[in-house]
TIFI-500929 format. One line per 8 residues: number of its first residue (from 1); their letters; for each residue x, y, z of C-alpha. Coordinates in Angstrom, 2 decimals, always signed. Example, Ala and Ser with C-alpha at 12.3 -4.5 7.8 and 13.67 -1.06 7.14 Angstrom:
BEGIN
1	AS	+12.30 -4.50 +7.80  +13.67 -1.06 +7.14
***
This chain:
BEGIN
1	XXXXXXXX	+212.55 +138.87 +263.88  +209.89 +140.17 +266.12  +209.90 +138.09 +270.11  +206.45 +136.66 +268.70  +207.76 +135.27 +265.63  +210.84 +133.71 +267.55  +211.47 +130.03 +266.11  +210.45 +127.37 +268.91
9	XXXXXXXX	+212.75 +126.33 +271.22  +214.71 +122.55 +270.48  +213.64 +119.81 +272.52  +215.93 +117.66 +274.25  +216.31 +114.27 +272.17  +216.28 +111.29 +274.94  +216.26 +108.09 +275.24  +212.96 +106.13 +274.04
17	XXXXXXXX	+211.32 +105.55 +277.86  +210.65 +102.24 +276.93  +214.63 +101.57 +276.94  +216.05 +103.78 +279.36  +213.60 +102.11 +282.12  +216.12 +98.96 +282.08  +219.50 +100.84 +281.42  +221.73 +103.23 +283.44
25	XXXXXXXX	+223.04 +105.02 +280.54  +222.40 +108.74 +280.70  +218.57 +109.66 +279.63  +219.29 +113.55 +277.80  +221.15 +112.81 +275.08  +222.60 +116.44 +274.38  +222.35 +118.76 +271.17  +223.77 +119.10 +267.94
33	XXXXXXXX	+226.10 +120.97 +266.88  +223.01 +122.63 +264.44  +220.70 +122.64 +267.62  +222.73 +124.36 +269.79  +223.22 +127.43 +267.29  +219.55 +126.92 +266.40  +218.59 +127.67 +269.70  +221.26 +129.74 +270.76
41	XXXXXXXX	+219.93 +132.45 +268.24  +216.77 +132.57 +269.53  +218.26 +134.83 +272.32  +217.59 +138.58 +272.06  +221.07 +139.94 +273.31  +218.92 +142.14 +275.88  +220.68 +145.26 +276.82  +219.95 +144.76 +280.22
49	XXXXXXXX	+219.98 +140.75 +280.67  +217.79 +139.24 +283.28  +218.90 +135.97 +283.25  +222.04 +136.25 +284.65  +220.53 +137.93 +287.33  +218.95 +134.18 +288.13  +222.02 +132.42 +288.30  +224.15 +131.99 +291.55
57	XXXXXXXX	+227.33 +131.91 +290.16  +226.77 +134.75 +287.40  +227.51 +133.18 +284.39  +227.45 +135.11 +281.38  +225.02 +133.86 +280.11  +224.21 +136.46 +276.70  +228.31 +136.25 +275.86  +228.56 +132.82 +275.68
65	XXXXXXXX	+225.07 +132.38 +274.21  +225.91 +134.16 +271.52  +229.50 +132.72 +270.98  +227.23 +129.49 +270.35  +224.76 +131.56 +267.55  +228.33 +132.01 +266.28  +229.63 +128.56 +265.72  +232.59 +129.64 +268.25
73	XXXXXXXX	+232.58 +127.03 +270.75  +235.90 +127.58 +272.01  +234.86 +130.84 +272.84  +231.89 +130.02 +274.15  +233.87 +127.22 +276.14  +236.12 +130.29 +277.85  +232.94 +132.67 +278.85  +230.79 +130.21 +280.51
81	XXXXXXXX	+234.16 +128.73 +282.66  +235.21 +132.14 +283.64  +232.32 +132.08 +286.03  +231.38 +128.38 +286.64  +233.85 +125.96 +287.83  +231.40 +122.99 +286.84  +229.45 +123.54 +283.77  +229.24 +120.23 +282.79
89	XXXXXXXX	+227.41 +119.11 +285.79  +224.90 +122.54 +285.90  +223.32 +121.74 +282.38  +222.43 +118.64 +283.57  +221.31 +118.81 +287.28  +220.32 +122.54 +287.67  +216.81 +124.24 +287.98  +217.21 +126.44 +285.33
97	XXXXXXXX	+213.77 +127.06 +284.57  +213.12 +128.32 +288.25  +216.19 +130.59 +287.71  +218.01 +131.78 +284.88  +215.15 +130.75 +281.80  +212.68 +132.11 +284.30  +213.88 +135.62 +284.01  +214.25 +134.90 +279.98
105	XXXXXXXX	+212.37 +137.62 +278.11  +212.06 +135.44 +274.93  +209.88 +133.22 +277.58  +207.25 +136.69 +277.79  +205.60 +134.81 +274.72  +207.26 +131.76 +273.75  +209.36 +128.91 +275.39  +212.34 +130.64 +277.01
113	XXXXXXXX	+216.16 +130.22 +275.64  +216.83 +126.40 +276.99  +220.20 +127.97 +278.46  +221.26 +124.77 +280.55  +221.27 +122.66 +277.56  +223.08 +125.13 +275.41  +225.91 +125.31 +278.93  +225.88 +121.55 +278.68
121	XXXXXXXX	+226.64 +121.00 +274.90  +229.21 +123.49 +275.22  +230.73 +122.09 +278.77  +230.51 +118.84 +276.40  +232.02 +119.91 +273.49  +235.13 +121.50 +275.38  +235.41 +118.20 +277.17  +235.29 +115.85 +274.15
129	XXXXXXXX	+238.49 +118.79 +272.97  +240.37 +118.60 +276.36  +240.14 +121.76 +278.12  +242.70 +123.71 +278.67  +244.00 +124.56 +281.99  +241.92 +127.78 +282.99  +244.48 +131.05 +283.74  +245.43 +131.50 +287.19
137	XXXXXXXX	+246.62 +134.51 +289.16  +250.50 +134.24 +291.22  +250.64 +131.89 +293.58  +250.23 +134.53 +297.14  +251.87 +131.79 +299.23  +248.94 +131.39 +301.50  +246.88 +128.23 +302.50  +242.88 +127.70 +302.62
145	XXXXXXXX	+241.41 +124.18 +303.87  +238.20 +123.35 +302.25  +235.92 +120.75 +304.38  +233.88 +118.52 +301.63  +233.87 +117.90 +298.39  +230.58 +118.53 +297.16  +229.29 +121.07 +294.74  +229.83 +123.79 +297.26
153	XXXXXXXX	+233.63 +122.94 +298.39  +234.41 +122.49 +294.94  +233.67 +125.55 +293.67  +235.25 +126.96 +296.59  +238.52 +125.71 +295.94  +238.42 +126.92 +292.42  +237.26 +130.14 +292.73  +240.50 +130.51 +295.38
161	XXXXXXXX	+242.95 +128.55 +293.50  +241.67 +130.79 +290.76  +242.84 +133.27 +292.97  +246.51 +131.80 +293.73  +245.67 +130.47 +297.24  +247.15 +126.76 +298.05  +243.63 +124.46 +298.42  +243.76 +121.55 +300.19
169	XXXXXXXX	+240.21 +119.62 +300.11  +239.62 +117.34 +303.32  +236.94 +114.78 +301.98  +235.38 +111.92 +304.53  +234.36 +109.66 +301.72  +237.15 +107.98 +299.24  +236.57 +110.05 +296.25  +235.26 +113.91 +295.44
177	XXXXXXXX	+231.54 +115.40 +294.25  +229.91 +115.00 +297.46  +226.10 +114.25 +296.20  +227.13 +114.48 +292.81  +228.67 +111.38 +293.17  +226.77 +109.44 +296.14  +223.43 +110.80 +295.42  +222.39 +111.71 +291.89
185	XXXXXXXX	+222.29 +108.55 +289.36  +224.40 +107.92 +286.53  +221.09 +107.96 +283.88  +220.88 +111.49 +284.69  +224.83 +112.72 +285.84  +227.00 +110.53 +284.50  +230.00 +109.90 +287.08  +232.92 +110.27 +284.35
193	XXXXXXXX	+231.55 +113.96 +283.85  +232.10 +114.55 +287.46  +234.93 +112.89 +287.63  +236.27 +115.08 +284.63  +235.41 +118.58 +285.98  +236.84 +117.17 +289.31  +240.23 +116.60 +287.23  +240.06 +120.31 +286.76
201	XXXXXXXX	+240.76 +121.85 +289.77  +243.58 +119.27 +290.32  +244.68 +120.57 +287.16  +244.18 +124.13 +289.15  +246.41 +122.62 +292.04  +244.19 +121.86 +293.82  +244.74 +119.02 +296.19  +242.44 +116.31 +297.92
209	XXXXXXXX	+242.97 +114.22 +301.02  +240.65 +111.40 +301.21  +239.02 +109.62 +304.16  +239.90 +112.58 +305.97  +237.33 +113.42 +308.32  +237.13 +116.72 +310.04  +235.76 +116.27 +313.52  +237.45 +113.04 +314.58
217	XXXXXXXX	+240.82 +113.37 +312.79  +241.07 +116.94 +313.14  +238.95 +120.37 +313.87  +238.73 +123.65 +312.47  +240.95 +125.07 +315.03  +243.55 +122.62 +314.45  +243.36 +123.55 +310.91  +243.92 +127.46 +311.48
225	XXXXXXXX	+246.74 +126.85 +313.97  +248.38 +124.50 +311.54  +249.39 +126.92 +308.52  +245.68 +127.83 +307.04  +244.85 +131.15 +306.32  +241.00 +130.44 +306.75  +238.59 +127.07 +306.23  +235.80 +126.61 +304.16
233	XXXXXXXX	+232.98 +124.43 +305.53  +231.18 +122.70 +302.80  +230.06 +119.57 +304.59  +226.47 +118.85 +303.36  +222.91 +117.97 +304.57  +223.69 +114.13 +304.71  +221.56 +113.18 +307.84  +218.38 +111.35 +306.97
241	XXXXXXXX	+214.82 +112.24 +307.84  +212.34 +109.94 +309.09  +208.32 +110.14 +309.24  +208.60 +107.84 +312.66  +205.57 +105.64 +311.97  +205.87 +102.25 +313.04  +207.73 +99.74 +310.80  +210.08 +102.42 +310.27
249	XXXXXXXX	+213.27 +99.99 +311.90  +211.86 +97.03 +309.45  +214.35 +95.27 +306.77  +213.27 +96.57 +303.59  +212.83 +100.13 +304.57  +215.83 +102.36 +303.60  +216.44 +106.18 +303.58  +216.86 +107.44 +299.90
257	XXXXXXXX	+220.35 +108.72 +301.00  +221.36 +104.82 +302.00  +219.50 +103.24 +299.00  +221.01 +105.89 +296.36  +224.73 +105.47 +297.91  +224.50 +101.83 +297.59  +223.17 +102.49 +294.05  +225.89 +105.05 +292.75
265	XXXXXXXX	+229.40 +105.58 +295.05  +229.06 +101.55 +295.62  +228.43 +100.70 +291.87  +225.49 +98.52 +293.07  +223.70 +99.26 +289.22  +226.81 +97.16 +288.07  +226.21 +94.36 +290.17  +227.41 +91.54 +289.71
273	XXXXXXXX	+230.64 +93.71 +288.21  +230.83 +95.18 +291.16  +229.86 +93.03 +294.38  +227.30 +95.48 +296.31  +224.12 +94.31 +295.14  +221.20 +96.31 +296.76  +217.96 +94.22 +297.21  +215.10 +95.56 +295.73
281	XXXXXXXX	+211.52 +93.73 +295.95  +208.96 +93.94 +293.57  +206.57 +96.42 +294.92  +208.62 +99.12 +295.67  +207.46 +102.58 +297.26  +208.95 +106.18 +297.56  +207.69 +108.07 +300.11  +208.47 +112.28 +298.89
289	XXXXXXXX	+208.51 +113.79 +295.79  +211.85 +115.98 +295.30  +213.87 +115.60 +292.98  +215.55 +112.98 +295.69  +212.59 +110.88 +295.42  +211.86 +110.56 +291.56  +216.07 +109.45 +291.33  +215.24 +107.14 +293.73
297	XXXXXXXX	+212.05 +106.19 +291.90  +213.31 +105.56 +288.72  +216.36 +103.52 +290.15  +214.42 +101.11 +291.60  +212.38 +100.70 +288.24  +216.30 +100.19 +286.75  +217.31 +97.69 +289.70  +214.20 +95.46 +288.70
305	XXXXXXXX	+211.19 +96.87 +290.48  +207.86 +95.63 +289.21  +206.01 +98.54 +290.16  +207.34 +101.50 +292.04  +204.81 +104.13 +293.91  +206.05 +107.91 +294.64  +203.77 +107.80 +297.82  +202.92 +111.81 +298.35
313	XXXXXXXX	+200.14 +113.72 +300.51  +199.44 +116.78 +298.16  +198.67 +117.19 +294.64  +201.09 +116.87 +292.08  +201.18 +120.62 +291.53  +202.84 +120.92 +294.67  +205.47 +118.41 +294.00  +208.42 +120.30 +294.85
321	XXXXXXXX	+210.32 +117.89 +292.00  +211.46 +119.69 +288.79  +208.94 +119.08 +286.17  +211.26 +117.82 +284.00  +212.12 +114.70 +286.46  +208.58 +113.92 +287.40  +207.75 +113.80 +283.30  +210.51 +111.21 +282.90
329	XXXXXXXX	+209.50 +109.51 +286.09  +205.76 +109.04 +284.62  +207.23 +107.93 +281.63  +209.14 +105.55 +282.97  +206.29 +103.94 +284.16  +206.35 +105.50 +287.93  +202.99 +105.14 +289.09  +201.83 +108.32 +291.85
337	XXXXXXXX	+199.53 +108.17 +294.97  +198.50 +111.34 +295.36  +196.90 +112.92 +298.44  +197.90 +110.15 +300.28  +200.66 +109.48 +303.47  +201.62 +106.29 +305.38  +200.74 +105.97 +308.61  +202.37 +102.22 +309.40
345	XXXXXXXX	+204.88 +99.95 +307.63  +203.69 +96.53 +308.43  +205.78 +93.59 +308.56  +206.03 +89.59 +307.72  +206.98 +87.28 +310.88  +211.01 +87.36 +309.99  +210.43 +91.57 +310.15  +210.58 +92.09 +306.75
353	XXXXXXXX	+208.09 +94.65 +305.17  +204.88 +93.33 +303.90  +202.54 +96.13 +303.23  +201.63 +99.37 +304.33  +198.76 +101.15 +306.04  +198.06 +104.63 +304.46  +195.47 +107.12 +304.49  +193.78 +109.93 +301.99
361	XXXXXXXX	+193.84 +113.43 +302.28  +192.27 +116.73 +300.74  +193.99 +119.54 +300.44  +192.93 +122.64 +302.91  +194.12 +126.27 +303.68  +197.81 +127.30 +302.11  +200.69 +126.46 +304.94  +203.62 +128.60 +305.38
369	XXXXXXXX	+204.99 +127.92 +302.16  +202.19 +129.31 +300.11  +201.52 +125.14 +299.34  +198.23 +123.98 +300.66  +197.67 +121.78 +303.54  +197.04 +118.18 +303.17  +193.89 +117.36 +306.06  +193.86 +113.20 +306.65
377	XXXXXXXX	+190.26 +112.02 +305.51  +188.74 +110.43 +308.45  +187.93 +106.61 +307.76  +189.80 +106.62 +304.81  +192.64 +103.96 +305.58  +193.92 +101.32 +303.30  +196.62 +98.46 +303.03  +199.28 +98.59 +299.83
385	XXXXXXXX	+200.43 +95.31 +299.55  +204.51 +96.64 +299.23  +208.02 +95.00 +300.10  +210.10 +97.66 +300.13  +210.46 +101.41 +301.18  +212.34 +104.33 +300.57  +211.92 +107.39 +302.72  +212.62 +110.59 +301.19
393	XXXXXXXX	+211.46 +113.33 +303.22  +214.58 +115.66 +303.24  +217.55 +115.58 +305.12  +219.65 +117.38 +307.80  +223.09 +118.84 +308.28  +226.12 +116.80 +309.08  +226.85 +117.22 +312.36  +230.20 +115.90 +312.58
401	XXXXXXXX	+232.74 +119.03 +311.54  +230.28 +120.89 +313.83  +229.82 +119.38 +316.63  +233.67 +119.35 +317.04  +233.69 +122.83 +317.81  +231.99 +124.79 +320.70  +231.99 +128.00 +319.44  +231.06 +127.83 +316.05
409	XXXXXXXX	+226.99 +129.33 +316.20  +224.35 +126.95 +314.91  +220.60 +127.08 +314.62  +217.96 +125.03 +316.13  +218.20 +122.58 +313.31  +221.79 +122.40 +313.52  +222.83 +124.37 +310.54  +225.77 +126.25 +311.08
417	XXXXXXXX	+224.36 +130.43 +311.02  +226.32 +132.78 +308.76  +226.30 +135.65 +306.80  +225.56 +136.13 +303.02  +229.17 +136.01 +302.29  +230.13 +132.39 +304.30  +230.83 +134.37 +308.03  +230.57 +132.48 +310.76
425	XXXXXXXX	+230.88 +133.24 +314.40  +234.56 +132.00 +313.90  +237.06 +134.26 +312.13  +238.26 +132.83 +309.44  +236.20 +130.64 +309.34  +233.61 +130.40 +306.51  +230.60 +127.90 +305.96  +227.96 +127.64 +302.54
433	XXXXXXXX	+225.35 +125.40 +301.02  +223.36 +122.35 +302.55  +224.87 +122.89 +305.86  +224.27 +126.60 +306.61  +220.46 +126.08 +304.32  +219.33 +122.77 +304.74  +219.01 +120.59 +301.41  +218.69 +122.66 +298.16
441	XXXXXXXX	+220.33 +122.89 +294.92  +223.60 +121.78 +293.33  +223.72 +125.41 +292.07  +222.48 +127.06 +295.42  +225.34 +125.28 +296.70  +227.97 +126.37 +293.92  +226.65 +129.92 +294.26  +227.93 +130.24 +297.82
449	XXXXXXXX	+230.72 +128.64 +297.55  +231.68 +131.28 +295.34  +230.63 +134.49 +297.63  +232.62 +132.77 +300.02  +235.94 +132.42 +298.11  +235.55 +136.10 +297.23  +235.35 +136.69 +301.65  +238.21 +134.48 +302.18
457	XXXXXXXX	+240.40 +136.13 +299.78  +238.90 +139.59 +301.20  +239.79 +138.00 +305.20  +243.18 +136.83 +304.36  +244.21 +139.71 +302.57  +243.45 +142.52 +304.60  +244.66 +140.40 +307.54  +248.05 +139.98 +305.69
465	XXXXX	+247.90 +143.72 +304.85  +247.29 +144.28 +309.08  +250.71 +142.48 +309.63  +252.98 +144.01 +307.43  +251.40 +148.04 +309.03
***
């Protein structure tokens, strides 16, 4: 079959909007056993395969693709784990089609190969089995300490557990996934999938000490004198931005990191199950539009919103959201005010939020970024009669583990600065994801974690090999 004559690629079946605007049940309902080979054989088996040179933790990608086209799911199950610690979670929540599908060939002249769905049935399918314990290497004897539980600490302590190192996770909050957990909603990462692929690495060895928070209760240095080889920061961008307009300190205004934490590690969409209810009004707007935003959008339609604005000052082609999340979003019934910003959050006489003053923009030159500039339209203000807010405008690094330690080298923004591989100004000490980058990507995140775990086990063995000379 010629690339032009390639069948089209399988849509995702979903949830009818009209339904999943009122529930919390997951929206992508997953392939079929008959979809996933469908699709799977629309891959070419290229000789030279781009796509895995998209994805940060090198899956491979045409071997288990075409374990799929087989009907050999176990198979498929083994290939795609022997690179990715958390499959499961990656065919839901990463950008594939600004990574791995956009270096498909079959996507030259068609759709390319929907890869993240075909990693998700087949992270499903091995779940719904009970997956085996993956093979590990002899234990070495040695001890790593891995800071935070998110996506980039957990695939950390696989990748060196993998290995045969002794992993002991220090986590602040009372359970693991980081953002997985606290930020991104159940309708589109159901929390027993995390929580299953967390179940892994215990099954790995690995172990997790809760409320344990590195900085007050201990330091890095503490860590290395005290029987670790090396540590692994992995502590996040959890620090809220603000826009610091007035009204900002009004009740009713919340950062999307507060209002989705409430939401999802609290269990405040089981309320009154679970007694955290979070109060939304009925004119509810989202100022951003990441991916951050449109979860937090579409929660507040699912907490009982009446109408919920994604408030944003360029054009929707510049919405750094994935498409896919912005589609749902619209429809959901998200309404967008484009080319527009707040300049004042106005409140009632008891200092809740009544309204808010914004003003219209056009876009100008490109910035930086290659996006253009939004330029405020003189005379152009207006009053949105809203009662709550949501800020989501990005966030920062956590500056607890850091701040704890002198000499470990940050950047003006507080990010801790290392090398490609994890390096920090520290030896032995190793850092990756939100809080050496700033906010990105579940993947992004994953994908250092694992070129650090290769340095560490590089660092403590030729340091071992240094003592026995």
């Amino acid at each position: 079959m010629s690339l032009k004559q390639r069948a089209d690629r399988q849509g995702m079946p979903c949830q009818d909007p009209r339904v999943r605007r009122h529930n919390f049940q997951e929206v992508a309902l997953g392939y079929t056993k008959e979809q996933a080979m469908e699709e799977a054989g629309r891959c070419l088996q290229c000789k030279k395969p781009k796509c895995r040179e998209g994805c940060p933790v090198e899956v491979l990608i045409p071997d288990f693709i075409q374990a799929v086209a087989e009907g050999d799911l176990a198979k498929a199950a083994v290939l795609l784990k022997e690179k990715n610690a958390l499959p499961a979670i990656c065919g839901r929540v990463c950008p594939q089609e600004s990574q791995c599908e956009a270096k498909c060939i079959v996507g030259i002249k068609s759709e390319p190969v929907a890869i993240g769905r075909l990693e998700r049935f087949v992270a499903d399918w091995e779940m719904r089995q009970g997956a085996p314990c993956p093979e590990q290497a002899p234990r070495k004897g040695k001890k790593v300490a891995v800071v935070g539980a998110g996506p980039a600490g957990l695939t950390c302590a696989a990748d060196l557990a993998k290995l045969g190192y002794e992993v002991t996770i220090f986590e602040a909050l009372h359970t693991a996934g980081g953002v997985l957990m606290y930020g991104i909603p159940e309708f589109r990462l159901p929390k027993d999938i995390v929580e299953q692929e967390i179940d892994n690495l215990r099954k790995l060895g690995v172990e997790m000490q809760f409320n344990s928070v590195v900085g007050k209760a201990t330091n890095v240095h503490e860590l290395l004198a005290n029987g670790y080889e090396a540590v692994f920061l992995g502590t996040g961008a959890g620090l809220p931005n603000f826009m610091g307009i007035p009204g900002e300190n009004l009740c009713g205004v919340f950062s999307a990191n507060e209002f989705l934490t409430r939401t999802n590690l609290m269990k405040g969409y089981c309320f009154p199950e679970f007694q955290t209810p979070v109060k939304v009004g009925r004119k509810v707007a989202v100022l951003g539009a990441g991916n951050v935003a449109m979860d937090a959008a579409r929660t507040a339609l699912r907490l009982g919103a009446e109408e919920v604005h994604i408030i944003y000052r360029r054009s929707e082609k510049e919405m750094p959201a994935r498409a896919e999340e912005i589609e749902h979003a619209h429809e959901e019934g998200v309404q967008f005010q484009l080319l527009t910003s707040p300049v004042e959050i106005i409140g009632d006489e008891n200092g809740w939020v009544k309204a808010m003053k914004c003003v219209r923009f056009e876009l100008g030159e490109p910035d930086a970024s290659g996006r253009r500039s939004p330029v405020a339209i003189p005379g152009s203000e207006y009053i949105m009669d809203i009662d709550t807010v949501i800020v989501s405008i990005g966030t920062g690094p956590n500056p607890l583990a850091t701040k704890s330690v002198s000499d470990l080298e940050l950047n003006r923004k507080g990010n801790i600065v290392a090398d490609e591989d994890g390096r920090t100004s520290i030896p032995g000490v190793f850092a990756g994801g939100d809080i050496v980058t700033g906010a990105a990507t579940v993947i992004l995140a994953m994908g250092a974690g694992k070129k650090s775990a290769r340095a560490i086990d590089e660092y403590v063995m030729a340091k071992a090999a240094e003592k026995a000379i």
